[in-house]
C-alpha positions as CSV (number, residue, x, y, z in Angstrom):
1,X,-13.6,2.2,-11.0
2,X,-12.1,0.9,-8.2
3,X,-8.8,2.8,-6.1
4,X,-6.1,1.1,-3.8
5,X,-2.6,2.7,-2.0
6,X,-0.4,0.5,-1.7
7,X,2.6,0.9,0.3
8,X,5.5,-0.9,0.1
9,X,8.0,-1.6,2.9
10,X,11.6,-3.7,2.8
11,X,11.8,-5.8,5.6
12,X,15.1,-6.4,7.9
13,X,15.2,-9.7,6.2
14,X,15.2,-7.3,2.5
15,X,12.2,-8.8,1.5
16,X,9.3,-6.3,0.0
17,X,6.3,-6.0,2.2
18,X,3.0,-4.4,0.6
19,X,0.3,-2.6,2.9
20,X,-3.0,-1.7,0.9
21,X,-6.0,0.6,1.6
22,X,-8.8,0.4,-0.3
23,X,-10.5,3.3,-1.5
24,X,-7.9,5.9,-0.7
25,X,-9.3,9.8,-0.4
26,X,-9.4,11.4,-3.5
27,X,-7.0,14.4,-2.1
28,X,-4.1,12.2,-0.4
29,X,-0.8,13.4,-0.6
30,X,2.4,12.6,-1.2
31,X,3.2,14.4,2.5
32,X,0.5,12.2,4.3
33,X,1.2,9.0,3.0
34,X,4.7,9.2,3.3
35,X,3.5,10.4,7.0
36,X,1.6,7.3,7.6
37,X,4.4,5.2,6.2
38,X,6.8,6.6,8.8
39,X,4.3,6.0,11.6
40,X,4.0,2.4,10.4
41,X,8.0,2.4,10.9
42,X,8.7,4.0,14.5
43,X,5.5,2.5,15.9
44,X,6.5,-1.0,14.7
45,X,3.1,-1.9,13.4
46,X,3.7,-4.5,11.7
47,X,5.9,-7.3,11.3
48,X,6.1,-9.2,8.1
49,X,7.7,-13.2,7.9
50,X,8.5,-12.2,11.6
51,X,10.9,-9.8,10.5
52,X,10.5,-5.6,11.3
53,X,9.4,-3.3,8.8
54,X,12.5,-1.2,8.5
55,X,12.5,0.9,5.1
56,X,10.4,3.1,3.1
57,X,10.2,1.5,-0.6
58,X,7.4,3.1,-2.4
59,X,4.0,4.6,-2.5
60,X,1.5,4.0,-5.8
61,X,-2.5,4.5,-6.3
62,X,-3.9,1.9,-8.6
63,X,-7.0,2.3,-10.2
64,X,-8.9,-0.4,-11.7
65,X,-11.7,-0.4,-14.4
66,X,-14.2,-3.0,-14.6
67,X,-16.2,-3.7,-17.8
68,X,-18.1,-6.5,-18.1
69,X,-19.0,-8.5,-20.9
70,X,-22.2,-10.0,-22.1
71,X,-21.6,-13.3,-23.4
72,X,-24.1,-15.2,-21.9
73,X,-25.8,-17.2,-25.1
């Protein structure tokens, strides 16, 4: 099983911007991400389309579950 954060922004233009980080700590928390999000804000990290990050959308951990199949004949 595979994890990913991803962080979604609204840029000035009102598009949605995504950030992801792979493999996330097992103990994040709401407070640090949120944190991190903030910094990625004020500190104008990134830019998306050209256009400033300017607004906190959301925050979700995805996991994914691989299973392969054996249908080789």
């Amino acid at each position: 099983m595979t994890k990913r954060l991803l962080m979604s922004f609204r840029n000035a233009a009102g598009n949605r911007v995504s950030l992801s980080v792979d493999d996330p700590r097992e103990d994040v928390t709401d407070a640090e991400v949120k944190a991190a999000m903030q910094t990625v804000l004020t500190q104008n990290i990134f830019t998306a389309n050209e256009e400033d990050l300017v607004a906190i959308v959301d925050a979700t951990i995805i996991e994914t579950t691989k299973t392969d199949l054996n249908v080789e004949e």
